[in-house]
C-alpha positions as CSV (number, residue, x, y, z in Angstrom):
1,X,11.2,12.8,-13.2
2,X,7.8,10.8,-14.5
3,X,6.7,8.2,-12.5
4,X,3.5,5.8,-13.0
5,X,2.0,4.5,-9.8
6,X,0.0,1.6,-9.3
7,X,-2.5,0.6,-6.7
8,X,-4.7,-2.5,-6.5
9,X,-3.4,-3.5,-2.4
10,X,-6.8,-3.0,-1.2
11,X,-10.2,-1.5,-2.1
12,X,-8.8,0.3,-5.1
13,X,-7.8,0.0,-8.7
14,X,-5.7,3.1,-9.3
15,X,-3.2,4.9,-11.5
16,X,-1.4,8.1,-11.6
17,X,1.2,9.7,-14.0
18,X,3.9,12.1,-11.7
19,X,6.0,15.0,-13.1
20,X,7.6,15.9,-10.0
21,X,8.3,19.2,-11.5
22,X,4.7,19.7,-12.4
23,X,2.7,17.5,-10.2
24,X,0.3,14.6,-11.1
25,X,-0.7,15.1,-14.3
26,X,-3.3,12.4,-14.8
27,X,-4.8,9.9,-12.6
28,X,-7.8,7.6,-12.0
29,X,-8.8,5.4,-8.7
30,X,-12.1,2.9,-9.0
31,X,-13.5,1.6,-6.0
32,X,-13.3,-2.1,-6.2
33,X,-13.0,-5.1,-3.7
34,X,-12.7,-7.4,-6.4
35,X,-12.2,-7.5,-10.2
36,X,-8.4,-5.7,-9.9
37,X,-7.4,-8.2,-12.7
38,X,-9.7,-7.2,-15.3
39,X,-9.8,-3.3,-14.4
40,X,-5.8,-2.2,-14.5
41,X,-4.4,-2.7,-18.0
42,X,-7.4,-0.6,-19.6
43,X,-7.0,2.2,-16.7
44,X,-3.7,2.1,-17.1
45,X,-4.0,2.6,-20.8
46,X,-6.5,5.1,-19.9
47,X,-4.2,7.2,-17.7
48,X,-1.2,6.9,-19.7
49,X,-3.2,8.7,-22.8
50,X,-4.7,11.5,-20.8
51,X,-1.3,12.5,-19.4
52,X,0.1,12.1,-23.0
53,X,3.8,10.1,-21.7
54,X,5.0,7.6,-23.3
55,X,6.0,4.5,-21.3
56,X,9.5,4.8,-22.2
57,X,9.6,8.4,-21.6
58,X,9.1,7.4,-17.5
59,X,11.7,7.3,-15.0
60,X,9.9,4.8,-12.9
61,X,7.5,2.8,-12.3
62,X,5.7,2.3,-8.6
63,X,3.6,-0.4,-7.1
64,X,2.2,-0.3,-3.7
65,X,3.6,-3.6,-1.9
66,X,1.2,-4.3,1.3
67,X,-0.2,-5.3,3.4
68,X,-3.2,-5.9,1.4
69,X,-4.9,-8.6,-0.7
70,X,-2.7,-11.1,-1.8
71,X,-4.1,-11.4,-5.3
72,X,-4.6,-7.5,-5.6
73,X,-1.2,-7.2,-4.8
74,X,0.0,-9.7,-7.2
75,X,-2.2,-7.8,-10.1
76,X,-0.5,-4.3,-9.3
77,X,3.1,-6.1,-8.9
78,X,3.0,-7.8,-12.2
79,X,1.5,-5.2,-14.4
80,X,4.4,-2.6,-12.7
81,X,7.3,-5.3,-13.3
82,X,6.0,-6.0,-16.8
83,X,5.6,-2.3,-17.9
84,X,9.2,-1.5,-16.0
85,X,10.6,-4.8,-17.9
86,X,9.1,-3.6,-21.6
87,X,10.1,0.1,-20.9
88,X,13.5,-0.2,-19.3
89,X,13.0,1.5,-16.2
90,X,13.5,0.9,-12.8
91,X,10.1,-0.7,-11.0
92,X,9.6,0.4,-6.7
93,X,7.7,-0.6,-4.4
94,X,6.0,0.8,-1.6
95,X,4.4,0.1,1.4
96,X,0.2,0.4,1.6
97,X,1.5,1.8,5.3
98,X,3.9,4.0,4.5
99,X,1.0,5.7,1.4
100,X,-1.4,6.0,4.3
101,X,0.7,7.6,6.7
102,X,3.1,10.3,4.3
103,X,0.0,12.5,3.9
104,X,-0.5,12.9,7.7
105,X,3.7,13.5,7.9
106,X,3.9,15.8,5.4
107,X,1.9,18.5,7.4
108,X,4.3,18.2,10.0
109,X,1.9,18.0,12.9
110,X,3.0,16.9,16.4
111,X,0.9,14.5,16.7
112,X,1.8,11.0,16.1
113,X,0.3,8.9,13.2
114,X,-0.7,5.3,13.7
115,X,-1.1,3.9,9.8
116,X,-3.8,0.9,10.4
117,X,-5.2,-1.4,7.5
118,X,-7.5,-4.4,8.4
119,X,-6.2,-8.0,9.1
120,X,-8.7,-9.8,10.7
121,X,-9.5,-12.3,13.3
122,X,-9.5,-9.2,15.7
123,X,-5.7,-8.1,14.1
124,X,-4.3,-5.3,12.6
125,X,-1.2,-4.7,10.3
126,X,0.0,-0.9,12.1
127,X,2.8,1.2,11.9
128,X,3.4,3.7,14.0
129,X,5.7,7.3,13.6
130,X,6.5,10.4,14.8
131,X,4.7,14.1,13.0
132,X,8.1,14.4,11.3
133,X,8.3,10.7,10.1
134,X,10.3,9.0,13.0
135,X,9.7,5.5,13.3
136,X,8.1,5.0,16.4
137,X,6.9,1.3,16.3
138,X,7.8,-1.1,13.3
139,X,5.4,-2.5,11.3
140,X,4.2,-5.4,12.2
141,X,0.6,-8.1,12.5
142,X,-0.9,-7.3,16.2
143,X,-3.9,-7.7,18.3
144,X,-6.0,-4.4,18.2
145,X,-5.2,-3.8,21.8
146,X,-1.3,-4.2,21.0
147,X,-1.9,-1.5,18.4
148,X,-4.0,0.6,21.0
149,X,-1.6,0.6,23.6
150,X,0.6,2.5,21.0
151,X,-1.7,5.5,22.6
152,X,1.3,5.7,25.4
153,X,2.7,8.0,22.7
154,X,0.6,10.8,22.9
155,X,-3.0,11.3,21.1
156,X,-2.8,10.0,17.5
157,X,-3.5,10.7,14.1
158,X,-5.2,7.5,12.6
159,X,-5.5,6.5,9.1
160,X,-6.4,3.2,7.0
161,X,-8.9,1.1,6.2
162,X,-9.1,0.0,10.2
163,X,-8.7,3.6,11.5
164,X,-12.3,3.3,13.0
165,X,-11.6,0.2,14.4
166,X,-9.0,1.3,16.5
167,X,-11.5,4.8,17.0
168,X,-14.7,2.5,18.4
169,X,-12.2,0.2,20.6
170,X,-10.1,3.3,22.1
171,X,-10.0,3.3,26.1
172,X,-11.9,5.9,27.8
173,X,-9.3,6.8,30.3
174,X,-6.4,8.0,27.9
175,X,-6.7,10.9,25.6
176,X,-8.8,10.5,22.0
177,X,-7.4,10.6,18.8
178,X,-6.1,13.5,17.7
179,X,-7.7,12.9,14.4
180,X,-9.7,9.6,12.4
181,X,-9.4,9.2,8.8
182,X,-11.0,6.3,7.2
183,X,-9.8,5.5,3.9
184,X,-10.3,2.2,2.3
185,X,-7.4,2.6,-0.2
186,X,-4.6,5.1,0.1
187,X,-4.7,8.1,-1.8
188,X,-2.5,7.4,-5.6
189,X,-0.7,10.8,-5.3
190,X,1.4,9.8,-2.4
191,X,2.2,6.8,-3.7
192,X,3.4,8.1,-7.0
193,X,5.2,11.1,-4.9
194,X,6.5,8.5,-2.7
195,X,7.9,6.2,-5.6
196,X,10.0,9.5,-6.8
197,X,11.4,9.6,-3.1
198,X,12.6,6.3,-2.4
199,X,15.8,4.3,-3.1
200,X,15.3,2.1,-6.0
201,X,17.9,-0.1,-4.1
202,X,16.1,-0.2,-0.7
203,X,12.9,-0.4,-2.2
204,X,12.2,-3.6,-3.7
205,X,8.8,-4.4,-5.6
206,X,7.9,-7.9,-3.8
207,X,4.8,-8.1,-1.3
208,X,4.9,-7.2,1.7
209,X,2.6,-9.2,3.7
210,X,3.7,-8.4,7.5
211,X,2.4,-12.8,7.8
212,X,2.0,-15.8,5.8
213,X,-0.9,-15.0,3.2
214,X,-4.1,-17.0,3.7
215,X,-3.8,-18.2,0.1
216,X,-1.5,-20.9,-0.9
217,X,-0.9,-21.9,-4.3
218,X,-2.2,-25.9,-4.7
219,X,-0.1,-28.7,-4.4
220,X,1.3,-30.4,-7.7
221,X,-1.1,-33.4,-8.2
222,X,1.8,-35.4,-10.2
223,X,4.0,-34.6,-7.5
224,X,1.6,-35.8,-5.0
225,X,1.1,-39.0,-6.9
226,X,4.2,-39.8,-7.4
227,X,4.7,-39.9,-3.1
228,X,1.8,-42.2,-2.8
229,X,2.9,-44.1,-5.4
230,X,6.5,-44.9,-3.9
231,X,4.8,-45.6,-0.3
């Protein structure tokens, strides 16, 4: 199966081109907090010619969904949909929690891992599962110490772009984490690996924002005119 995965949920503008009966065969991540618009199509392009597929010689293609950026998400949605639409392949989407966490799952550990990614105002999106990939607590939007009290399940692997949070506000009197990795995007290999996994059917490319996004689109002016007028 080939599968092109696309990431632009967070700090990253990435790409990656999966044979699962090879491995990735080409791939490229920038570092970028902004400017996801004008950096995909030409990586994309990029990635696709080093792994020498055609688009409509893939199987899939995968976007990752959130929680992240509403307009990075937006960027890596429509460019997967569009190149799905074109080729006439499937399009999937998956979670920015579920990317962070697989790596941590797939070694099996006993430890459980606690998937954190940045939400502000003293909030974290988290999800929380077993070493062998058992749901342990939904995702969901939380205070940090609603996401630290998840510590009840044994010392933790964490992993996300708020993984340190959670590290520096940890409670001394219950055991440390297990493990802290950092990352400010997650890692375009599981998410390609990920997209080969997952039901198409169960797995829908929308965002997944966990809350309302801060950004709204604007009101229609004419619309807007045409109330005041009739009042």
């Amino acid at each position: 199966m080939l599968i092109l995965a696309i990431d632009t949920a967070l700090d990253a503008c990435a790409a990656a081109v999966l044979d699962t009966s090879a491995g990735v065969i080409a791939q490229e991540s920038l570092a970028m907090k902004r400017g996801h618009a004008e950096a995909l199509m030409p990586l994309i392009a990029r990635v696709m010619k080093a792994s020498g597929v055609a688009f409509t010689a893939l199987d899939r293609v995968t976007a990752t969904t959130g929680p992240g950026s509403f307009t990075g998400l937006r960027v890596g949605l429509s460019a997967a949909r569009g190149i799905a639409l074109a080729a006439g392949k499937p399009v999937i989407g998956v979670t920015t929690l579920t990317a962070f966490a697989a790596p941590m799952v797939s070694e099996n550990d006993e430890h459980p891992v606690i998937a954190a990614i940045d939400a502000r105002h003293d909030h974290v999106y988290f999800h929380m599962v077993a070493g062998d990939g058992r749901s342990l607590i939904k995702p969901r939007v939380a205070p940090i110490a609603e996401a630290i009290d998840a510590a009840g399940f044994g010392a933790p692997h964490l992993v996300g772009n708020a993984a340190k949070i959670l590290a520096d506000r940890w409670p001394v009197d219950v055991p440390p984490p297990f493990k802290v990795d950092q990352l400010s995007a997650p890692d375009i290999t599981w998410v390609a690996w990920l997209g080969a996994a997952v039901d198409p059917d169960s797995s829908p490319a929308r965002p997944y924002y966990l809350r309302a996004p801060d950004v709204k689109p604007p009101k229609d002016p004419l619309s807007s005119a045409a109330r005041s007028s009739a009042s």
